[in-house]
N, C-alpha and C positions, 0 to 999 in steps of 0.2 A: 768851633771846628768839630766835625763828627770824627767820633774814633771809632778803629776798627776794634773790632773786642774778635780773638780767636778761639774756633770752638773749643771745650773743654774738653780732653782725650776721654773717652770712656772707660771708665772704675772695668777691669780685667780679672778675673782668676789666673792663678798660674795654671798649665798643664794638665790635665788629670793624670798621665802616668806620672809626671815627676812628685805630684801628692803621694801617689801611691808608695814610692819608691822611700821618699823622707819617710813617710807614716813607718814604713817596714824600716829601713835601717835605723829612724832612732830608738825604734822599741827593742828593736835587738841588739842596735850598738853594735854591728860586725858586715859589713858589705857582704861576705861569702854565704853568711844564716839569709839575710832578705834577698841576694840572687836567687837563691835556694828557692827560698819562699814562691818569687818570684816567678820562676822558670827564667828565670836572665840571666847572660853571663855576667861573674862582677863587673868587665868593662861596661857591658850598657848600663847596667844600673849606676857606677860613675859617674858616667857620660850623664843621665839622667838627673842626678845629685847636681852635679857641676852647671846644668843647663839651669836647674831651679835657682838654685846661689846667684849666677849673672842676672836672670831677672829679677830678681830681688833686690841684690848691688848686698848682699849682705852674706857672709858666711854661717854656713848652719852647725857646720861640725868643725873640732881640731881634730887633725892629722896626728896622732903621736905614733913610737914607734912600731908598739904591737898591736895598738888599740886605738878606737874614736872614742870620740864624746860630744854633748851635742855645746854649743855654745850658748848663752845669755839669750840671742834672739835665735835658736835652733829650738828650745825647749818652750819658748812660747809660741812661736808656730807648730812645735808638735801638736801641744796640748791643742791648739782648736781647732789641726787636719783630724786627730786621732777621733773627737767628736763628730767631727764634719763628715767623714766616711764610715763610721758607725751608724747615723742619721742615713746616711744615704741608702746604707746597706737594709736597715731596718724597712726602710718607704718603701724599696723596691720589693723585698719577701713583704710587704702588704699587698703590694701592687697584686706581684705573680699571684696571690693567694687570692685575692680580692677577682680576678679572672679564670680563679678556676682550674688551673694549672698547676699539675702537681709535679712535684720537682726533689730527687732523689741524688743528693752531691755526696761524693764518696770520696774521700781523701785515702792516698798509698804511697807507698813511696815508689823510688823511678825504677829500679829492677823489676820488684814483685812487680809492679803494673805492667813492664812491656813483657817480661817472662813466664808469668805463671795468669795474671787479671786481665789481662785487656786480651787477650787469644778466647775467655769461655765468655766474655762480657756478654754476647750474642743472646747468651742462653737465659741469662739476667731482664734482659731488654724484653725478650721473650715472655717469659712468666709477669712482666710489668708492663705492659704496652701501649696503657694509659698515660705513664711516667715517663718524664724527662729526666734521664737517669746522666746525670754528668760525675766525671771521675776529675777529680784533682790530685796534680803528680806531684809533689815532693816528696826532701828527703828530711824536711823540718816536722818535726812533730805537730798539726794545725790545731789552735788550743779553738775546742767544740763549744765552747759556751758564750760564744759573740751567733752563735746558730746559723753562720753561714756554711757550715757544714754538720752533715745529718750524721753519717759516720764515718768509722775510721777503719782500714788493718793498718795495724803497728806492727814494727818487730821487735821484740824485745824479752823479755821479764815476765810482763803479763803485770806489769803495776805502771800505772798511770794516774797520777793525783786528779782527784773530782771529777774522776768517771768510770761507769761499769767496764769491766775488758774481761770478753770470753774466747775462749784457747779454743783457735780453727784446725792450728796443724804447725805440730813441732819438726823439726828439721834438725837432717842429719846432711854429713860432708865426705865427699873422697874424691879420688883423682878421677877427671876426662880430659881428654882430650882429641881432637879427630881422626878417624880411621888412617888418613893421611900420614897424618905424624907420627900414629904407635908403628906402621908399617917402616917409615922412614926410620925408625929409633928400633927398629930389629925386636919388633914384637913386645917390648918390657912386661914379659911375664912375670918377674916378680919382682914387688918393691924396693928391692935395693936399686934396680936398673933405671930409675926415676934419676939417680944421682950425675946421669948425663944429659937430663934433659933441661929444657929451662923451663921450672916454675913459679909460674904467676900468683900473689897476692894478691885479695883485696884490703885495702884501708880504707873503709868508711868513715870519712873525714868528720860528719855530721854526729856522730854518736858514738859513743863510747863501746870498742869493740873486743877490749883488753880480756873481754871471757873467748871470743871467738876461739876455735882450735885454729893452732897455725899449723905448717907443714913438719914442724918439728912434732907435737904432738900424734899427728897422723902417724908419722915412720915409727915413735914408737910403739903406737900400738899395734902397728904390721909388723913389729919385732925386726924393724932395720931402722935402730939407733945410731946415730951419730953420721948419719948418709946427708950429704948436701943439701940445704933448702933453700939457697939464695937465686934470689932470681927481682923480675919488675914487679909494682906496686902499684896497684892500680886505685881510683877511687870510687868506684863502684861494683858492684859485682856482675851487670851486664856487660863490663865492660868487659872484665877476664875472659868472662865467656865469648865475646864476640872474638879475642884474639886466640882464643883453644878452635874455636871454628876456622879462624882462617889458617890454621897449624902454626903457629909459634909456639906452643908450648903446651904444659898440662896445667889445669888450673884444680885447686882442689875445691869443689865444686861444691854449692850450696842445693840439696835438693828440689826444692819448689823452684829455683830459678834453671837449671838444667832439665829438669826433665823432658820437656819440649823438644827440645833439639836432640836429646838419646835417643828419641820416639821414632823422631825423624831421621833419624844415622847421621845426623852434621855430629853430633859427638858420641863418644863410647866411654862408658865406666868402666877401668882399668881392673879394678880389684872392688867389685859389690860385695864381696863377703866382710868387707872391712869399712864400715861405715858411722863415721864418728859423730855422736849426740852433740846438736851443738850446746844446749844448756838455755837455748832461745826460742821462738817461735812466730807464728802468726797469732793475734788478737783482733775478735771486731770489739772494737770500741765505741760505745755512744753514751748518752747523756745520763747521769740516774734519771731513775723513774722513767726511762722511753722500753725499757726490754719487753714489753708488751705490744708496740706502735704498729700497725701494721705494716707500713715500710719495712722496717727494722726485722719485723719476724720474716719476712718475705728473704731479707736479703741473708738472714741466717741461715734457712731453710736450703736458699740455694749455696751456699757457701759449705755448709753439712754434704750437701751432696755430689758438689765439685771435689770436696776432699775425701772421700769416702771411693770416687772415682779415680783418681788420680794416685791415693793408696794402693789401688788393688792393680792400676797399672806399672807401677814401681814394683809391686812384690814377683808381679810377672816377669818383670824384665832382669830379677835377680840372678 
């Protein structure tokens, strides 16, 4: 008797995002760092995780309280995504290069980008018009030496382990908020009259912000100690700003990411004459041995001159 033999299912890949998604959270071990990384909220990258697990029929991570970790068969599929898209990433910068197309990727985080970078980008594109200038938004520090990205602004310090960082522009803090709301709050001509309004923090979830000045710091250098600071907490600092825009409150505001909008009248600086060092800054960062690259000088040159602009705007508007 002839038997029927059924086709054999064809050998599949999982996913390419759900690769993506393991690769990131087992390197990092924290769903909110590889959203981050990402641009995902942690529920899609979940959702993502969890879709990979059911195809597999195999869990990759424990769930513990504060923490993940990967499992037995989680740490041997990292290991040969982690290579597998390494490889991939490598062929392709052959590929692009191999065609001739030059390709300028710039990693920043999500404020400075929408606030202070992505408004002069134009002018960048400009001076480069050969180049495929692409910007990458997080608020993870992107480690530059896998060379999927060319540079970096950081904020911070100005120390980044195994790589150059040179200081674009330091940044100072004080109160805005919109015309709207000083008018509404009877003018608060002087710092103690903040202590009726509501002021907004930021907490930068992502990085360590324990030098930041807070609003307690502020009052006392405006010589109104012991005046009210409590108020909401935000996790970004475009965020505060967006909510001093729409008048809820005053935010005490990060230079480089306000100036924008004081330019524009969506916000007003309460008290310019009092404006507090934050101890931080901007860095471009790239690889040793590239501070010569043509790229690299290019995008200093314009970076020099962006901030060299945007100082002599600030000192105007004192």
């Amino acid at each position: 008797m002839k038997r029927n033999h059924e086709p054999a299912m064809p050998s599949r890949p999982p996913p390419m995002q759900t690769l993506r998604a393991f690769e990131a959270t087992g390197r990092l071990l924290s769903m909110a760092l590889a959203a981050a990384e990402l641009n995902l909220t942690p529920g899609a990258l979940s959702r993502q995780i969890q879709t990979l697990e059911a195809d597999l029929g195999v869990a990759l991570f424990r769930r513990l309280t504060r923490r993940i970790e990967l499992t037995a068969e989680g740490t041997a599929l990292h290991q040969v995504a982690s290579r597998a898209l390494a490889e991939l990433t490598r062929e392709a910068e052959r590929l692009r290069s191999q065609k001739g197309a030059t390709r300028l990727t710039i990693s920043t985080s999500v404020s400075f980008a929408s606030k202070w970078f992505a408004p002069r980008l134009h002018r960048l594109v400009a001076r480069l018009p050969e180049v495929d200038i692409h910007l990458e938004v997080s608020d993870v520090n992107i480690d530059l030496s896998d060379r999927r990205v060319d540079a970096a602004i950081r904020y911070g310090t100005g120390t980044y382990p195994g790589t150059v960082a040179e200081r674009v522009l330091d940044e100072t803090m004080s109160p805005v908020c919109s015309p709207g709301y000083r008018a509404r709050m009877g003018g608060l001509a002087e710092p103690s009259d903040l202590s009726r309004c509501t002021l907004f923090n930021e907490e930068r979830i992502l990085h360590d912000d324990s030098a930041l000045p807070k609003w307690e710091r502020w009052f006392t250098a405006a010589g109104a100690t012991g005046a009210c600071s409590r108020g909401p907490t935000l996790s970004h600092g475009s965020l505060t700003i967006e909510a001093a825009i729409r008048g809820e409150g005053v935010v005490l505001g990060r230079s480089a990411l306000v100036a924008e909008d004081i330019a524009s009248g969506r916000l007003v600086e309460l008290f310019p004459r009092i404006r507090l060092p934050v101890g931080r800054g901007y860095d471009l960062v790239h690889r040793p041995g590239e501070a010569n690259d043509p790229l690299i000088a290019v995008l200093r040159d314009w970076l020099k001159d962006e901030v060299r602009a945007f100082l002599a705007a600030t000192e105007r508007g004192s």
